[in-house]
N, C-alpha and C positions, 0 to 999 in steps of 0.2 A: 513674455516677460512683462510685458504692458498689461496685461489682464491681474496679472500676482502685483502688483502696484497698483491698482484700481481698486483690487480688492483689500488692499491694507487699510488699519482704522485708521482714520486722520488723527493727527495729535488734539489730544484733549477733548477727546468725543468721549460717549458712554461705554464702557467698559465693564463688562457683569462680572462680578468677583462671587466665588462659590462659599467664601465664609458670611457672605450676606444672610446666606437660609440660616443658619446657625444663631446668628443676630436676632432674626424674625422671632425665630421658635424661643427664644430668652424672653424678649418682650412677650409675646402671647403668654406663657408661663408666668412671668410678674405681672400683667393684667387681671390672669384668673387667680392666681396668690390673693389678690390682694381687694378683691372685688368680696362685697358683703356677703356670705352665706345664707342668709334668710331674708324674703323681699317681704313686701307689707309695711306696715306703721309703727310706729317707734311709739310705746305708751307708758305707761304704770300699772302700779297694784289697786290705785283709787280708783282709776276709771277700767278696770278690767274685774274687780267687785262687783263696781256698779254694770258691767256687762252681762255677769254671770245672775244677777238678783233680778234682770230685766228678762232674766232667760236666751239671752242673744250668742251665748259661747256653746259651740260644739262641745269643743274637747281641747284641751292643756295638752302641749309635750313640754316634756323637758329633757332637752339637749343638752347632756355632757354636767348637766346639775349647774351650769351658768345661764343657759338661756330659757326664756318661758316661750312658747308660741302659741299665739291664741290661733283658733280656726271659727270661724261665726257659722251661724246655720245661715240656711237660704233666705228666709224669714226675716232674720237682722239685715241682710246685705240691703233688702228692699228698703232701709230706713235710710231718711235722709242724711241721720246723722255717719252713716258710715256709707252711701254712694260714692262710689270713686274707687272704691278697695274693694274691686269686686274677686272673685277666683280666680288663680292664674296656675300656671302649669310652667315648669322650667321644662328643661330639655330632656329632661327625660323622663316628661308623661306626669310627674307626680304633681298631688297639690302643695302652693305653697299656703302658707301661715297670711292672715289678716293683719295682725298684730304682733307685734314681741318687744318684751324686756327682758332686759338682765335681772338676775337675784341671784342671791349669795346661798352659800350653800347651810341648808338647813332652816333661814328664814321661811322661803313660801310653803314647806310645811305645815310650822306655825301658822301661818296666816290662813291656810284651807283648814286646818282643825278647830281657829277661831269660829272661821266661816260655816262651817259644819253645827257648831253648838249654836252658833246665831239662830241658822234655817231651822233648830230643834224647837229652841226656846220660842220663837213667833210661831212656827209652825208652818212654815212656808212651805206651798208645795212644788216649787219651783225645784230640778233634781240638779245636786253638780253634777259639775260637766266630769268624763271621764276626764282622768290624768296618767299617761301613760309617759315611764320615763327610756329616754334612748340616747346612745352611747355612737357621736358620729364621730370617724378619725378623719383628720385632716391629709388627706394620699396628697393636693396638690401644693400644701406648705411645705410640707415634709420631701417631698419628691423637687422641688425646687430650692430648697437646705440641701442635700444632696450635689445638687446640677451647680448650684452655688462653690459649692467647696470644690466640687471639682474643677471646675473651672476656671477657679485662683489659682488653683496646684497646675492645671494646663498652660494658663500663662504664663505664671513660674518658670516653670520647666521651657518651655520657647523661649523668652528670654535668654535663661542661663546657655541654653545652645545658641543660641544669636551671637551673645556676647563672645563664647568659646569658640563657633564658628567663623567669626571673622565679621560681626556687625552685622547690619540690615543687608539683605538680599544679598547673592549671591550662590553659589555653589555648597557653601557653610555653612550658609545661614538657620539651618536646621537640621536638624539628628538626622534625617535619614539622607541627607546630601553630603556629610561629614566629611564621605569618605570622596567625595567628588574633586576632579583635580580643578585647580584654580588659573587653569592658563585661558589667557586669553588670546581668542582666535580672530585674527587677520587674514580673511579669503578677499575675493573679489568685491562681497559688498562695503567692506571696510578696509580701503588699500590705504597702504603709507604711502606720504608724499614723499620721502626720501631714499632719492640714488644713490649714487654710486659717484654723480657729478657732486654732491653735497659732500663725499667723504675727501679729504685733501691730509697728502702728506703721509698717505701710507700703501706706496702705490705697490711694495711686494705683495704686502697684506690682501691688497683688490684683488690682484692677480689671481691669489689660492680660493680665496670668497669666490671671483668670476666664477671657476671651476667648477664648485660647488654647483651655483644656480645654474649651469650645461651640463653637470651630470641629471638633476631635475627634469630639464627641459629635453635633450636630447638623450637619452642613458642606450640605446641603441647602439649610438656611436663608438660606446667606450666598451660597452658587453661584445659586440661582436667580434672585436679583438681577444677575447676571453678575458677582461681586466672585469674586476669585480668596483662597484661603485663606495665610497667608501662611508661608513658607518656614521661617524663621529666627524667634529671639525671644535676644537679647544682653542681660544684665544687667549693670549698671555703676555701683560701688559702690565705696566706701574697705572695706579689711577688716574682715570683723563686724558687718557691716552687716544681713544673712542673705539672702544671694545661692541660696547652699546651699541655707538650710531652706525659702525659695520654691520652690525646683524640686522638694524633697523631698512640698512641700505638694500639689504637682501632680501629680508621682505619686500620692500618695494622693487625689485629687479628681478626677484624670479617668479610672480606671479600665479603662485603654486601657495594654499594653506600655507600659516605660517604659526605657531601657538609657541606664547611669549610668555616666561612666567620665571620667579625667581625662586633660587636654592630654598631659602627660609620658606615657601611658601608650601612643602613639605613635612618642616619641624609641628606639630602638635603635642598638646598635655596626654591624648588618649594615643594606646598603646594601636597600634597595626592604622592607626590615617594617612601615615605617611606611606606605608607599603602604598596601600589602598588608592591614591591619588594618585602612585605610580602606574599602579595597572592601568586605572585609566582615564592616565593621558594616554596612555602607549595602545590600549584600546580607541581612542577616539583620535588617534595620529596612523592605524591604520585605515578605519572606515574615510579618511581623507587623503589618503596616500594617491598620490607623492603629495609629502609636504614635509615641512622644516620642524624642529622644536628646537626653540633657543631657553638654555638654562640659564640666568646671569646668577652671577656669584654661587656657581653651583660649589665650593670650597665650603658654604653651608651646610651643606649636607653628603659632599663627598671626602670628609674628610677622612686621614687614614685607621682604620679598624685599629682595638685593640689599646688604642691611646687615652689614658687617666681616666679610665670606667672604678667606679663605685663595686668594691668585690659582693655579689648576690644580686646586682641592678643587673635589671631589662635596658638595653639603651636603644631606645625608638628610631636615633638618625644611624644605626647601623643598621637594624631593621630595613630602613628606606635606603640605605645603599646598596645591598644585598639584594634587594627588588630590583632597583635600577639596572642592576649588574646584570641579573636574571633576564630582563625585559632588553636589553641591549643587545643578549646573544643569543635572543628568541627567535626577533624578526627575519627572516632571511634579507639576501643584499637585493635579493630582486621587488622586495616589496615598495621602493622610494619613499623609505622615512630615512631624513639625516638630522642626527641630534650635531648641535653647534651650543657651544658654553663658551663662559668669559667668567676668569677668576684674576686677582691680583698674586695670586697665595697661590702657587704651582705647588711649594716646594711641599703641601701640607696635607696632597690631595695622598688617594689610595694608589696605589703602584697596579694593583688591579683594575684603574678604572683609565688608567693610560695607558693600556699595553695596546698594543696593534688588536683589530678587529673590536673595539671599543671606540675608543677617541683614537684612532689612524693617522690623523695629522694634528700635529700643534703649529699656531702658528703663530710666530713670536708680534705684536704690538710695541712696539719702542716708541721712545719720542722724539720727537722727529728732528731731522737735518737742518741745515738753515733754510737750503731748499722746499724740507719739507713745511718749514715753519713761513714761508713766505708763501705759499698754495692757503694752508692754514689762514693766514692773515687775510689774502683775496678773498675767500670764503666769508668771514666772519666780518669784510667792508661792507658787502654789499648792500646789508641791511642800514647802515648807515647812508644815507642819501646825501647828507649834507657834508660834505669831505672838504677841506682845505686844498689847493694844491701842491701844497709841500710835504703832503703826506702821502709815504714811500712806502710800501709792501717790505721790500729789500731791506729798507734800511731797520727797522720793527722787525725784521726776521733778525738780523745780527746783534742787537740790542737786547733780545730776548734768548741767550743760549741755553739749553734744557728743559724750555718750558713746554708743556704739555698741551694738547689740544685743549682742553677745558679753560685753563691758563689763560689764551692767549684771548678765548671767546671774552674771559674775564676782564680782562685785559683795554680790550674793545669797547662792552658794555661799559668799565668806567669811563672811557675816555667820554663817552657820550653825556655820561651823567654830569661829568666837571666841567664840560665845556655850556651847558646847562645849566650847570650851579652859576660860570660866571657870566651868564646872558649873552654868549656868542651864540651868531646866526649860521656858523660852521666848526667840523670838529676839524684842531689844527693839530699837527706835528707835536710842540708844547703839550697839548692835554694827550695826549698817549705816554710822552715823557712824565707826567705827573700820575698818569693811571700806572707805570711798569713801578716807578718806586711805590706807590701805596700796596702794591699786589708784592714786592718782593722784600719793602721796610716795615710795613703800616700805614696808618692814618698819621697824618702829621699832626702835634701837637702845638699848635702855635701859642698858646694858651699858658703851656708846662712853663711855670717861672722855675729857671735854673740860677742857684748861686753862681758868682765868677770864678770861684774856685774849683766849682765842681767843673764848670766849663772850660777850664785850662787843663782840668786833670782829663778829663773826655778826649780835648785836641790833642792830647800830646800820647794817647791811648791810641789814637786810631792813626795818627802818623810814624807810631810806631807800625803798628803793621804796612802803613805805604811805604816805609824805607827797605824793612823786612823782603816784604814780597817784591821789592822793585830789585835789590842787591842778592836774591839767592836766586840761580840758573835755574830749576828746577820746580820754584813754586808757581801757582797761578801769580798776573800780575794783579796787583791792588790797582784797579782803574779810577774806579771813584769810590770818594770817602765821604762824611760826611756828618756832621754832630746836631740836624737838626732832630729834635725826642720825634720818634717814631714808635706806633704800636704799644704795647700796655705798658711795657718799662724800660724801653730803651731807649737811650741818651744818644746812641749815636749810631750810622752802620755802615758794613764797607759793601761792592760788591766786586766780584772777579770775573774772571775772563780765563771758564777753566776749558782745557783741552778734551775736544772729543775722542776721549779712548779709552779703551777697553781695561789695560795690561798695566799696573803701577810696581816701579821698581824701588828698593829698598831708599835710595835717596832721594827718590820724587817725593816719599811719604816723610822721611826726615823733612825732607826742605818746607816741606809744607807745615808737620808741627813745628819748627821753626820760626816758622812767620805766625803759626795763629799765637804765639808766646808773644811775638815782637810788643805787644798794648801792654802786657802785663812787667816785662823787660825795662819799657820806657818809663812806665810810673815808677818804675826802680829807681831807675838812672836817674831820672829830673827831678824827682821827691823825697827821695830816699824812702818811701813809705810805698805801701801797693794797698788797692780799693779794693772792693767784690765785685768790680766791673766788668773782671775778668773770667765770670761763673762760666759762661758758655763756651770762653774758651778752655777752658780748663775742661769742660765734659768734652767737648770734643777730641782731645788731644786723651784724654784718657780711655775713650772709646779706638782711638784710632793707634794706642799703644797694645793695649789691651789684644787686639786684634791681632797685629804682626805677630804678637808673639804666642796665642793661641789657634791663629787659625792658617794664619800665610806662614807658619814658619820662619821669619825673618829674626831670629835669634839663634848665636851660637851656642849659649849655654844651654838652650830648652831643646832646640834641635830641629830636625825637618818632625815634628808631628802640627796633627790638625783637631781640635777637640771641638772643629762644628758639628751641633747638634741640632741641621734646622725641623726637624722630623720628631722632636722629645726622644728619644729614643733611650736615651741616660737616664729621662726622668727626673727628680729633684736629686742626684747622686754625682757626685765629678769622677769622670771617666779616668781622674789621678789620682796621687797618694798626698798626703798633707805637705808631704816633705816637696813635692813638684809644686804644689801651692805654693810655696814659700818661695820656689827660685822663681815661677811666675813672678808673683809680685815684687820680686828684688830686679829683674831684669823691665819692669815696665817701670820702676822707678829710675833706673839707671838710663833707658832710653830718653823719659822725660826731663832728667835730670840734665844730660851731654848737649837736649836740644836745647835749654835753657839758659846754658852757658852757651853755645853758640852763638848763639839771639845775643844774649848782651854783649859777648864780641865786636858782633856786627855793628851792633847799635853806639856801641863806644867811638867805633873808629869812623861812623858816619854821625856824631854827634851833631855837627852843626848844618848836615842835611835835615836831619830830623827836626830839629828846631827852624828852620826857616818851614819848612810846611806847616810845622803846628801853628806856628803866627800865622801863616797865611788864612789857615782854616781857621781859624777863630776872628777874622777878617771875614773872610768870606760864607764860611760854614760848610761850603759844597766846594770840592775842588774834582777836576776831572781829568783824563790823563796829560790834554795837552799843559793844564797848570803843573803839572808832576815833571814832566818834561822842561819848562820854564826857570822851574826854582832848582833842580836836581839834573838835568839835562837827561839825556835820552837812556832807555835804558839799554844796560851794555849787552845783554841776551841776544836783545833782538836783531832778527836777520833783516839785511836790504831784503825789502821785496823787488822783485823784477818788473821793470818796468816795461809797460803797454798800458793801452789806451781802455781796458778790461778794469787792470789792476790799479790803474793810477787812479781812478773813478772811487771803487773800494776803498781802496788806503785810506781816503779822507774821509771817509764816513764814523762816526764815532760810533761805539762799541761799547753796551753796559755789560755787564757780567751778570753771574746767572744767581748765585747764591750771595747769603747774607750773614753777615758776622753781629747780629745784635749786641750793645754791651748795658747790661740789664743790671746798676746797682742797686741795693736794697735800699729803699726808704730809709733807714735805719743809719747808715754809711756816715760815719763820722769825719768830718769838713778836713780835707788834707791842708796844711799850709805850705805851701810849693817855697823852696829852698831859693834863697835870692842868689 
């Protein structure tokens, strides 16, 4: 091994590139192009007269009827006046010319016919010299016009494949690599530094991955029972989940080839490259077997056949699914190749490409627990050195409900940057609280001049929904509110504290549009007028109408149907009749409608809860649950928790919520006058 590294070049030594000779052979070709055809003396017609009247010229050619060339006898060369220009011989053997000019075609005729009556009329017996004329072609201009143009056209054409293929170097880089697969390969000389100890928070996940990397390592173990090893391994997850950094982890843990490449890196303009990079990878994933191939975002190119194709089109990424498909139930189980992918978009993939003996296992990616959200956060401290001691894992795990592994890294990274911004020598508790609101509000806008009307109408918008969400059993609670401008146009925003669960029943969904009306309710009630404040709540409540009664069935007049269509499968066509459009839309107004008058119910008969929060928020601008608690007293939902020295710890730790209720009015929004 030491000898195949003694013999590698060092960086940035000499290196012989084979288009060098090509280069050479260009210049020597533009040297002889371009170098004079006829050697000797450059003269005229006066002193080459006077040559011929002295007797000292051979003989005249004339080349191609533009050039003269004199050749002298032996007799002249001996004169002093022409020593130096004596006979020479080019390369091949022949004499050259003593002399030459240019003349134009037709003159030196004249001028030898002058010359000819001259020598009659004196009587000279001096004889002209022969003049013999000859017709030479130019083979190395011409043959270098040629080499010239092609050679533009060769670059040409490199380029356009450069470009097409995916840029300078590479696999692509040129027509005959096209079809070349673009994964890259992670063996031994190129390991990742990342484990399995770097992955946190997704400890079923590890378990099925562990597996994986021991059928690899040991496959003996599991063959000799007769269990066959399994083919495929599919990860499926919401984004940021760490789909990615598991596969990354498995590379570095199973120590067996690894070739990483993504979905898109299949799609080409040219028809069969995608097949083509299929074959081989799967060719150069056996020559290395056992080893791994991770697809990310393989929903690129696996998606399902047959969906919104062009009637008479070729479509190239069925093409390259149809290969994949092929090359998946090629390899036998004994050979140790396991393809592993990661998509967000399960529902979109081919039915063929997830059946057993293809992708065998799925393995679901969620986000994580609080538990797993406080592993997460360990994780993503460490790189921080300069820590506060008031800063908790624990308490950043419950502060933070639903957020994603990426999230949380985010999360992190700002705390470091603000704490930075405001010239402390440690990141404290504080700049984490300031990093979870700008990742789940915005950037805060300290800047944003707000009128005070608009600012009454804001507070009294968003304590609408803390009275809402605090008075209905069923909704998330409104923990902290808020009316400082956050993010590109919002004025104010709430977050909640929503329950980890799966299963939502017809009144959890009431209760909750509900409350997200309560903002829009209260500009009712205290204005008699209502803003555009209320856009996002309004899209949400109307997505979340929309739904019970198209897809959950939670309507009696529509019925138990479901017209989910996350597959296209309809197409641009409603699965109903005009007339069922109509009771849809009559029954999602009706649902919005009943929640809307509930809300202002509510908000009537808690009028003067609502109003003492709004002063306070426009006091304070941030109010958090124990101020909710203070001005409204406890809410009545809530259960005693049970007391131990566990729980009593927990209980006091504050708790932000996980989502955001932006309230985004238009520039435009005409100034309310609030009702005295």
């Amino acid at each position: 091994m030491s000898e195949i590294n003694n013999n590698k070049p060092k960086p940035g030594g000499f290196k012989f590139n084979p288009y060098w000779i090509y280069g050479v052979i260009f210049i020597v070709m533009l040297v002889l192009t371009f170098l004079p055809r006829s050697a000797g003396k450059s003269t005229n017609w006066t002193e080459v007269r006077q040559m011929i009247l002295q007797g000292d010229v051979e003989k005249i050619t004339i080349v191609n009827e533009q050039l003269a060339e004199i050749y002298l006898t032996r007799e002249a060369l001996k004169k002093d006046e022409h020593k130096g220009n004596t006979k020479k011989e080019d390369l091949l053997g022949s004499n050259q010319p003593n002399y030459y000019f240019e003349i134009e075609k037709g003159y030196f005729n004249n001028e030898i016919k002058d010359l000819k009556e001259e020598f009659k009329d004196k009587k000279i017996d001096t004889p002209i010299p022969p003049i013999a004329y000859e017709s030479h072609s130019d083979f190395m201009g011409q043959l270098f016009q040629w080499l010239f143009f092609i050679g533009i056209f060769l670059i040409f054409w490199s380029i356009l494949f450069r470009r097409v293929g995916g840029g300078g170097g590479g696999s692509g880089s040129n027509i005959f690599s096209i079809g070349r697969a673009r994964a890259q390969l992670f063996d031994k000389d190129t390991k990742v530094n990342i484990s399995f100890k770097d992955v946190a928070g997704l400890e079923e996940a590890k378990v099925e991955v562990m597996e994986v990397v021991d059928f690899l390592k040991n496959p003996k173990k599991y063959t000799n029972l007769g269990g066959k090893i399994p083919k495929g391994v599919l990860l499926v997850g919401p984004p940021g989940t760490g789909k990615t950094l598991l596969a990354k982890a498995v590379a570095g843990e199973a120590g067996v080839p690894f070739f990483s490449l993504s979905g898109s890196d299949f799609v080409e303009m040219f028809v069969g490259v995608g097949a083509s990079r299929v074959r081989d990878l799967f060719k150069q994933a056996k020559e290395k077997a056992p080893c791994i191939i991770f697809i990310d975002e393989i929903d690129a190119v696996g998606r399902a056949r047959g969906k919104n194709l062009v009637q008479g089109s070729n479509d190239e990424r069925e093409n390259t699914l149809n290969q994949l498909l092929a090359e998946m139930d090629g390899f036998g189980t004994d050979s140790g190749v396991i393809i592993m992918a990661a998509t967000n978009r399960p529902d979109i993939l081919d039915s063929a490409l997830l059946r057993p003996g293809r992708f065998d296992r799925q393995i679901s990616v969620d986000r994580p627990d609080i538990a797993g959200r406080e592993q997460i956060f360990k994780v993503h401290l460490k790189p921080l050195t300069k820590l506060a001691g008031d800063v908790d894992a624990h308490k950043l795990a419950a502060q933070t409900p639903g957020f994603a592994g990426a999230e949380i890294a985010n999360v992190c990274n700002e705390a470091a940057l603000i704490a930075a911004r405001h010239g402390k020598e440690h990141v404290d508790m504080q700049d984490f609280q300031d990093a979870i609101d700008r990742v789940i509000g915005g950037l805060e806008k300290k800047n944003k001049i707000i009128s005070p009307e608009e600012k009454q109408i804001v507070a009294y918008h968003e304590a609408g929904h803390a009275i809402a969400g605090w008075f209905l059993e069923n909704a998330d609670p409104l923990l902290k509110v808020s009316i400082v401008p956050r993010g590109v146009a919002a004025l104010g925003y709430a977050q909640y504290l929503p329950k980890e669960q799966y299963l939502y029943r017809t009144e959890q969904l009431l209760d909750s549009m509900c409350m997200t009306l309560g903002g829009r309710a209260a500009e009712d009630i205290f204005f008699g007028k209502i803003s555009t404040g209320a856009q996002n709540d309004l899209e949400r409540i109307t997505k979340m109408a929309y739904s019970m009664v198209t897809i959950y069935g939670m309507s009696d007049k529509v019925g138990n149907l479901s017209f989910y269509d996350p597959q296209g499968e309809y197409g641009y066509q409603k699965p109903y009749s005009e007339k069922t459009s109509e009771l849809i839309d009559e029954e999602v107004r009706s649902i919005i409608a009943g929640a809307y008058t509930r809300c202002k119910n509510l908000l009537n008969e808690k009028k003067d809860e609502l109003k003492s929060v709004a002063e306070e928020l426009l006091q304070k601008e941030i109010l958090f649950q124990s101020d909710l608690e203070r001005l409204i007293g406890k809410r009545p939902f809530d259960k005693e928790p049970v007391i131990s020295a566990e729980t009593t710890e927990q209980a006091t730790e504050p708790v932000i919520p996980e989502t955001t209720e932006p309230e985004a009015p238009a520039e435009d929004n005409p100034v309310i006058e609030p009702e005295a």
